[in-house]
C-alpha positions in Angstrom: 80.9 126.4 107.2 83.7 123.9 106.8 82.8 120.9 104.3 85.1 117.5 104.8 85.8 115.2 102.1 84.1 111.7 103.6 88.3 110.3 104.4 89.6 113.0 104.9 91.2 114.7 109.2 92.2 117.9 110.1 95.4 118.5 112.2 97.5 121.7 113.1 100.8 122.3 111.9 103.3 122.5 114.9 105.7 125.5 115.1 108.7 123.5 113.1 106.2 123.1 110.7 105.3 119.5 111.3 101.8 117.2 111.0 100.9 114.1 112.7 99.6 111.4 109.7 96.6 109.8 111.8 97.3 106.0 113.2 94.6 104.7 110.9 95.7 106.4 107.5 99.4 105.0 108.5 97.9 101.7 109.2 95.4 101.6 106.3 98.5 102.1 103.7 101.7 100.4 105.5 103.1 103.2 106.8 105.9 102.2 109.2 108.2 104.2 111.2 111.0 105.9 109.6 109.6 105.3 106.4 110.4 107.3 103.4 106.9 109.5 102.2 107.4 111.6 99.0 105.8 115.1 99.3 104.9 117.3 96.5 102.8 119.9 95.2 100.1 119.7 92.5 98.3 122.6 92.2 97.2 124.6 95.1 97.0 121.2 97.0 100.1 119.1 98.7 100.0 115.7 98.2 102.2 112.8 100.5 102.5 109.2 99.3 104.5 106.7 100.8 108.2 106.9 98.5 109.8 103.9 96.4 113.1 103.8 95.4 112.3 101.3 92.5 112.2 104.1 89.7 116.2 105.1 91.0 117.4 101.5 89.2 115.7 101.5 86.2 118.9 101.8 84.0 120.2 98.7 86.0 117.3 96.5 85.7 116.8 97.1 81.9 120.0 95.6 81.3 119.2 93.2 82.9 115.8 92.5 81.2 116.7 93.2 77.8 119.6 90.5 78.1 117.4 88.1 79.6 114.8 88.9 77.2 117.0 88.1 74.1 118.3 84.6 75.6 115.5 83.3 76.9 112.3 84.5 74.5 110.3 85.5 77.6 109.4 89.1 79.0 109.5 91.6 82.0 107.7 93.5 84.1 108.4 95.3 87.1 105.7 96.8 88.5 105.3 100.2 91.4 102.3 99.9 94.0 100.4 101.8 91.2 101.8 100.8 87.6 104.5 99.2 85.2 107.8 100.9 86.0 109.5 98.9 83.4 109.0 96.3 80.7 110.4 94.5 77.8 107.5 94.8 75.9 106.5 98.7 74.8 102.9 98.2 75.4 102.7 98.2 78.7 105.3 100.5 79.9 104.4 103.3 82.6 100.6 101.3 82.1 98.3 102.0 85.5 97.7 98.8 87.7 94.5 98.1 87.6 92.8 97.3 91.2 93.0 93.6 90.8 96.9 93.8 90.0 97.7 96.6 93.0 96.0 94.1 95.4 98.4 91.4 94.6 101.2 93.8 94.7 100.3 94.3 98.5 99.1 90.6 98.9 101.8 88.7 97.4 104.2 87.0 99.7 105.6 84.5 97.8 106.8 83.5 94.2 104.1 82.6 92.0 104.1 80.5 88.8 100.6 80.5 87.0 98.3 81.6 84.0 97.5 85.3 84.4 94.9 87.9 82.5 95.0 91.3 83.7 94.3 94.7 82.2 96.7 97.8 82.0 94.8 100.6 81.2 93.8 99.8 77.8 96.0 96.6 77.5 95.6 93.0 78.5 98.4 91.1 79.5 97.8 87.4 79.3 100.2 84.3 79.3 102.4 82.1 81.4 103.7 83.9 84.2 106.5 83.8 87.4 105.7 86.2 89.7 107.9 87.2 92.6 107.3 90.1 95.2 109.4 92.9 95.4 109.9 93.2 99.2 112.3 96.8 100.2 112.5 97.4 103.5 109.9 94.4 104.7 107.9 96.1 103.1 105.9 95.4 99.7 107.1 97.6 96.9 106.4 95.8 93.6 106.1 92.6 91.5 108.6 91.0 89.5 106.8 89.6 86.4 108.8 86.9 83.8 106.0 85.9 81.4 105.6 84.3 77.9 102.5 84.3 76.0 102.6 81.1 74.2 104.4 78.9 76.4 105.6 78.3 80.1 108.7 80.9 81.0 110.3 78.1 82.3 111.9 77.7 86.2 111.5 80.6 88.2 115.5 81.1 88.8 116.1 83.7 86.7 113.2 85.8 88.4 114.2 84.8 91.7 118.1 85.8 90.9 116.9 89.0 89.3 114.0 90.0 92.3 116.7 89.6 94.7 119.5 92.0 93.1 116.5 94.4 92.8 115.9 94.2 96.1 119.8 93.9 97.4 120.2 97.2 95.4 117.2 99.2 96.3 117.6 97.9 100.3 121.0 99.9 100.0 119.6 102.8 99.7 
């Protein structure tokens, strides 16, 4: 007797080894044609998860950051679907998203300038904050977060200067 997990499908490998991901799963994660998917092993299981190219620029963007950071007292985040990729402040580096923070990742269309409190894993990070989308592909890969904890970052051009050579470079790819 064959037990099924409550999400999960069964399909057939073809004879050049291919699988067909199920109309519904693509829908229910973004899943467009010709998109990227990362496959790898973990285990005895294989796992596929839709790819970002985001972790490919992290030398470029924490130039960027860490120069901005010194100038202008405020600090960075730039976030994956699922956690902090890169930031100015140790803390919350490689941190988990927590639900609330992946659903704005996949909700957020537009820039953002407002109070925030969220939790990272075992951190909170609180302040004044410009958030921006990072959009790849029309497609929504991350956030862009300039925040200071004491006092308003300020206009959101820097943010919006840095969120679009981010996504300039990673739309190259």
């Amino acid at each position: 007797m064959i037990i099924l997990a409550q999400n999960s499908n069964i399909r057939r490998i073809d004879e050049l080894g291919r699988i067909v991901i199920p109309k519904d799963i693509r829908k229910k994660l973004h899943i467009k044609d010709s998109e990227p998917l990362e496959i790898f092993i973990e285990g005895d299981e294989i796992h596929i998860k839709k790819y970002s190219s985001l972790p490919d620029i992290v030398e470029y963007v924490n130039f960027l950051f860490d120069t901005s950071s010194r100038i202008t007292g405020n600090e960075y985040i730039l976030t994956t679907r699922e956690k902090v990729l890169l930031s100015t402040d140790p803390d919350y580096k490689e941190k988990a998203l927590q639900e609330e923070l992946k659903k704005m990742v996949l909700s957020c269309t537009e820039m953002k300038n407002e109070q925030i409190e969220y939790l990272l894993e075992d951190s909170i990070l609180k302040g004044n904050a410009n958030i921006v989308p990072i959009i790849v592909d029309n497609d929504r890969s991350g956030l862009l977060i300039e925040y200071n904890k004491d006092r308003a970052p300020g206009n959101m051009d820097t943010v919006k200067i840095y969120a679009n050579l981010i996504e300039n470079r990673l739309n190259c790819y």
